[in-house]
N, C-alpha and C positions, 0 to 999 in steps of 0.2 A: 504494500500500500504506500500511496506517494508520505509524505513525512509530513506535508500540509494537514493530509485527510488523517491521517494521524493523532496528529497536535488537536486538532476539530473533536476529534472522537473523544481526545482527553480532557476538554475543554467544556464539553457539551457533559459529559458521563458527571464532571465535577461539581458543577451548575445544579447536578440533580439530588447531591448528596446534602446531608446538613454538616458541617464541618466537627463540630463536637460529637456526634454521634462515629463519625470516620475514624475521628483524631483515639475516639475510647477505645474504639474494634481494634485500629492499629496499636496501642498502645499491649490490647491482651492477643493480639496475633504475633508481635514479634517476639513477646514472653514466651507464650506457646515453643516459636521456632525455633530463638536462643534453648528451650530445656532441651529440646528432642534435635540438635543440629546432628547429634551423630546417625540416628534413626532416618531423620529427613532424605540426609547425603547427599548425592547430584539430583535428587530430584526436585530438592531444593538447596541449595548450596548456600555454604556461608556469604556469598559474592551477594545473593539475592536480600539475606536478612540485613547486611548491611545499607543495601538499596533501599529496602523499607524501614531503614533506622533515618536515611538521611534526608527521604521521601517525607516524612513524620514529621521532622524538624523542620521542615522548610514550609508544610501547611502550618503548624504549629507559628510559626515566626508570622508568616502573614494571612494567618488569621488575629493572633494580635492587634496589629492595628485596623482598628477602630472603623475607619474607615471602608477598608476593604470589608470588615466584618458586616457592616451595614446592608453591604450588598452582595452578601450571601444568599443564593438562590435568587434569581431576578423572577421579577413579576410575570414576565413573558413564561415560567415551568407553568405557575399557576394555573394558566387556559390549557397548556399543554396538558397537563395531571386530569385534569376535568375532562376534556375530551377523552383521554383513553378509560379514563375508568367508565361513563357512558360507554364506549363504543364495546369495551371489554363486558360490560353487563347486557350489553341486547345483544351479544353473541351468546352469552348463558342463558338468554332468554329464547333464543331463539332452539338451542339448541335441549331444554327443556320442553318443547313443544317438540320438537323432533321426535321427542324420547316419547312423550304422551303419543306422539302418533302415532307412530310406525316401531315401538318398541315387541310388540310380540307378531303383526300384521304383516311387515316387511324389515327385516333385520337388515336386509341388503342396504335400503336406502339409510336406514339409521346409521349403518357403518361408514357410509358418505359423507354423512352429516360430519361424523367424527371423525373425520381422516384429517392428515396435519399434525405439525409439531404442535405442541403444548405451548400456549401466548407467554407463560410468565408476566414478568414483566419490558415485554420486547414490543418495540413498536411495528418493527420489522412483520414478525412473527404473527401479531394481531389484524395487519393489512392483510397479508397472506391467507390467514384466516376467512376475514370477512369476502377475497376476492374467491374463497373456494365455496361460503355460503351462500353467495349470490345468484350465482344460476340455480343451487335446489331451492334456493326459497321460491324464485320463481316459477320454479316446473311444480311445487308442493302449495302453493300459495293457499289454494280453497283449504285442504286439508289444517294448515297451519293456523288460517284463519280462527277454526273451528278450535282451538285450543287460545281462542284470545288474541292471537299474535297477526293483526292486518298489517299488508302491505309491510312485508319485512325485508322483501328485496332493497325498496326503495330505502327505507330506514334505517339499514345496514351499510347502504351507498349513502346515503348523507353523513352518517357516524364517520366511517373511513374520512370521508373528505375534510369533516373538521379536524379528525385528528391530521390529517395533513396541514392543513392551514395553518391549526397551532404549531405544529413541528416550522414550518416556515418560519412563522413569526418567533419561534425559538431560534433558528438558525440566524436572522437578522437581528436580535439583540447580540447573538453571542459576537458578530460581528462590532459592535458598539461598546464594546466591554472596555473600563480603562485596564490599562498596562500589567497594576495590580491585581487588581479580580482576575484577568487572565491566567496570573501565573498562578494564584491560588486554584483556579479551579484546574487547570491541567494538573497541578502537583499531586492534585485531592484525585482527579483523573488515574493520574499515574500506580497512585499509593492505591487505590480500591482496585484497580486489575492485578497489581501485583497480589493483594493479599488474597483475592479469587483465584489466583493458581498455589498460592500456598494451600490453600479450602485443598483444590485439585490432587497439588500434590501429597497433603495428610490422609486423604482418604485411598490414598492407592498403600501407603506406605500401612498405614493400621486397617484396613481392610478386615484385617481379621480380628480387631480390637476397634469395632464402633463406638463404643464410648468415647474412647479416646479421639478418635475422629471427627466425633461432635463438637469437640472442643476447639474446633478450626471452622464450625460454621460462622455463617456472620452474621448470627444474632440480635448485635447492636446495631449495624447499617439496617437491617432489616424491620428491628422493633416496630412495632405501632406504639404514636404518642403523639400528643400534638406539638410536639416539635421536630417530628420526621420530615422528611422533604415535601411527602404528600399535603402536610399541615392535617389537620381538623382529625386525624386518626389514620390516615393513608399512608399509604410505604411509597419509597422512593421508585421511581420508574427507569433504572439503568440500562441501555441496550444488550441486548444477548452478546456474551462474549464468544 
């Protein structure tokens, strides 16, 4: 990938995080790494904990000031967060009426309904989605109907489109970002991919010690609270990595 779309990606993923909840994760993920470095070994290397020590201190530093901390998560996530979580819930709606319909009737078409990656929290993933539910909702329409759900085609093509719009007007704030907020949120960017392959990497390493394992999910970026990214009780919406 070019090093622009890169730097965007780290920039954009940063934006989505809340900075104290990142800064707590990293603080108990590099503990985690430092205990277990000999068990980790090249799958995660000492090179890496170091990264995510210096990654730490440098959100750390500028989230500090004051200023930059102000404008932590821009206004612009906000439409963004709201349109997916709508467009992400009238695919559960939709695909709830699926299930009323055609769950014992025709399993074929229910398996359509259901086919696709799993949305998480991917925006990618959620378009995809809604572009594979669109033609059956149309060819199911009457049937769907009859479980509540009119005109879902259409409805599911407006959803998509908003979340498009806000993704834009995401992509044109982050364009406008001063100097600072930038590097904080690439940094925040940087520091939450890395610690999602440490996640990777502990789970392959203790495999056979899931407890242990657990102890590398990322519980704190994930929480629900009203100081998550989502705000009002919502989780943060990071792209699939």
């Amino acid at each position: 990938m070019d090093p622009a779309e890169v730097r965007k990606r780290h920039v954009s993923t940063g934006a989505r995080l809340r900075s104290p909840q990142l800064m707590e994760q990293g603080t108990a993920s590099i503990a985690r790494a430092k205990e277990d470095a000999a068990e980790l070994g090249a799958r995660f290397p000492a090179a890496k904990i170091a990264e995510m020590e210096q990654l730490q201190a440098q959100v750390s530093g500028l989230f500090g000031d004051q200023a930059v901390a102000k404008t932590d998560v821009p206004s612009a996530t906000a439409g963004e967060r709201a349109a997916f979580r709508a467009a992400k819930n009238l695919v559960g709606d939709c695909l709830a009426a699926a299930t009323n319909t055609f769950e014992i009737e025709e399993p074929d078409v229910l398996d359509a309904f259901r086919a696709g990656a799993k949305i998480g929290q991917s925006v990618s993933k959620l378009k995809a989605k809604i572009a594979l539910l669109v033609p059956l909702a149309t060819t199911h329409a009457a049937a769907l109907d009859a479980w509540g759900e009119a005109d879902l085609a259409q409805r599911l093509t407006a959803a998509s489109e908003a979340v498009s719009a806000e993704e834009a007007a995401q992509e044109m704030a982050m364009t406008d970002l001063p100097r600072k907020t930038a590097e904080l949120y690439e940094a925040k960017g940087k520091l939450f991919f890395l610690i999602k392959r440490l996640n990777r990497a502990a789970k392959r390493v203790f495999k056979d010690a899931p407890e242990k394992a657990r102890r590398y999910d990322l519980d704190v970026v994930y929480r629900r609270s009203g100081a998550s990214p989502g705000g009002g009780g919502a989780q943060p919406t990071p792209p699939a990595s």
